[in-house]
C-alpha positions as CSV (number, residue, x, y, z in Angstrom):
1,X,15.7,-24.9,2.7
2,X,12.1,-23.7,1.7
3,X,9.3,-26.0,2.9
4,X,6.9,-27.1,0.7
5,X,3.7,-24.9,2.2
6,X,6.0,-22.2,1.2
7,X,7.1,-23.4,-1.9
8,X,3.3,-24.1,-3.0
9,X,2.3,-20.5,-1.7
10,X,5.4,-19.1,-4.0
11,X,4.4,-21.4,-6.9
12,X,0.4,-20.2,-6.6
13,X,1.7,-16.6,-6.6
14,X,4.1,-17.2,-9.9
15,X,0.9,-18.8,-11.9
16,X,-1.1,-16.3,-11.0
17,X,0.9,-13.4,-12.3
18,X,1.4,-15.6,-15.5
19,X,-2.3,-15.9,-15.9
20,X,-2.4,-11.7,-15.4
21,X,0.0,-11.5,-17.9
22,X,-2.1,-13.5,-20.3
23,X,-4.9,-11.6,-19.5
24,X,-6.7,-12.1,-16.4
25,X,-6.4,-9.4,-14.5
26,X,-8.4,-10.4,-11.3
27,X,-6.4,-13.5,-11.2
28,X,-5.1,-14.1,-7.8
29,X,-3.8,-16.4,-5.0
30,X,-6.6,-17.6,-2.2
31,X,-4.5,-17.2,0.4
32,X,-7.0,-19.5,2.5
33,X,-5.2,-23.0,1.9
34,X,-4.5,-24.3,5.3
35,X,-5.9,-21.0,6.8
36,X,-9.3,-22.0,7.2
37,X,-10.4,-22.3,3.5
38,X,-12.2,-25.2,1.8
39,X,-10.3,-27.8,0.3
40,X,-12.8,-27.4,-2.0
41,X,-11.4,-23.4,-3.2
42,X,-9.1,-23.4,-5.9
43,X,-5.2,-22.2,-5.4
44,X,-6.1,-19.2,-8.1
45,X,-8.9,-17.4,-7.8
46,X,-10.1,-14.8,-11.6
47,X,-10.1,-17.4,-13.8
48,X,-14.2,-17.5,-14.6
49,X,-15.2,-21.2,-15.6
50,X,-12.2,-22.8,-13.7
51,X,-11.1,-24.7,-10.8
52,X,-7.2,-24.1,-11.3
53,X,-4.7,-26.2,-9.0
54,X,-0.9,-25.0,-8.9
55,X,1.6,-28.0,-8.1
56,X,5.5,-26.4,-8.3
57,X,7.8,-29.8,-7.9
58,X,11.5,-30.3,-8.0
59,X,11.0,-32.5,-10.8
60,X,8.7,-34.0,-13.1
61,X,5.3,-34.3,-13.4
62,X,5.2,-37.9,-12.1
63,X,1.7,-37.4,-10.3
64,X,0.0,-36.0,-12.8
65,X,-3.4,-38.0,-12.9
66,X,-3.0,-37.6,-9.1
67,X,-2.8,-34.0,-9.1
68,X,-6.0,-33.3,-11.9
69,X,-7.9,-36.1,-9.5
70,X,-7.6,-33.6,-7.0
71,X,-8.6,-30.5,-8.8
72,X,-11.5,-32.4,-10.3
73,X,-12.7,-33.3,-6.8
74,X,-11.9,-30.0,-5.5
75,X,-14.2,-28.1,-8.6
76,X,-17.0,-30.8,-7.2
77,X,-20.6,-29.9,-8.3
78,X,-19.6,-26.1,-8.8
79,X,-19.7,-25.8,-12.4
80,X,-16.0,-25.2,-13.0
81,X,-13.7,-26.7,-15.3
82,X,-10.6,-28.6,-13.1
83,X,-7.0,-28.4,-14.5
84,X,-3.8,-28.2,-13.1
85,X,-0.5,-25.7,-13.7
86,X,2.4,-27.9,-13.0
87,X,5.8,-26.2,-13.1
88,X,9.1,-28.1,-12.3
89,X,12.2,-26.3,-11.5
90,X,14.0,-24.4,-14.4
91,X,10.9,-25.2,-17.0
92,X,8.0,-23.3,-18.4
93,X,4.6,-23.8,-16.9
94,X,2.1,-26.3,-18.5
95,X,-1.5,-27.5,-18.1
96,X,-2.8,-30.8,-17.4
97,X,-6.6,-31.0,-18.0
98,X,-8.6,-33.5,-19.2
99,X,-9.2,-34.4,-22.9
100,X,-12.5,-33.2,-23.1
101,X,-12.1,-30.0,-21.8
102,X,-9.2,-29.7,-24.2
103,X,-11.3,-30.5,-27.1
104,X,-14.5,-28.0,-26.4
105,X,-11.3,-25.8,-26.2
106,X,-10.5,-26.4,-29.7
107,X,-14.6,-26.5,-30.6
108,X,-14.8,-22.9,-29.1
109,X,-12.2,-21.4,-30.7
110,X,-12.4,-22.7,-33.9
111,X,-16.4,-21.3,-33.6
112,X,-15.1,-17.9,-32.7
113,X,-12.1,-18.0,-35.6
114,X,-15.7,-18.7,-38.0
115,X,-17.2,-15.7,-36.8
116,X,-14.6,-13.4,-37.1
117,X,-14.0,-14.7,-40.7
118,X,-17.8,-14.5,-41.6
119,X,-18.0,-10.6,-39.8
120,X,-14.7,-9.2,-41.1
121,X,-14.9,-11.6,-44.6
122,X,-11.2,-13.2,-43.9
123,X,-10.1,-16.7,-45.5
């Protein structure tokens, strides 16, 4: 049976190859938690702009508000963004983060789809 320091450092090394495969190439595990690091570092480490928090669970997501509570005091005064990968066993990873930072989100890539229209004249 796999304890759950293990299973945390196995579900922070998963996300973080997901996030390499989608593009973030620097993206990588601490390492630190329980080693001497901050509570304060994030599980993944590449994402610019991000405090990311990686919670693997045999089910559900039943903590949810707990879990981006954490990350949110985690990022603290450091200018990151808090959300949380949750994946549960046998489903796809998702993203908890709060509304706001969901919509600005939307807001910044709906700005950069109107600049690419306006520079290469698509509709």
């Amino acid at each position: 049976m796999i304890n759950s320091r293990n299973k945390g450092a196995c579900g922070e090394r998963e996300y973080a190859e997901v996030l390499r495969r989608a593009g973030f190439p620097e993206a990588r595990r601490d390492g630190q938690q329980g080693f001497g690091g901050s509570h304060e570092d994030p599980d993944i480490r590449g994402v610019p702009g991000w405090h990311v928090e990686v919670k693997r669970t045999e089910t559900g997501g039943a903590k949810a508000y707990e879990w981006l509570g954490q990350s949110i005091r985690d990022a603290g005064t450091s200018g990151r963004r808090p959300y949380v990968a949750h994946r549960r066993n046998r489903s796809d990873w998702i993203v908890i983060l709060r509304a706001d930072d969901f919509h600005n989100l939307l807001k910044d890539h709906g700005e950069l789809l109107a600049e690419q229209e306006l520079e290469y004249g698509h509709r």
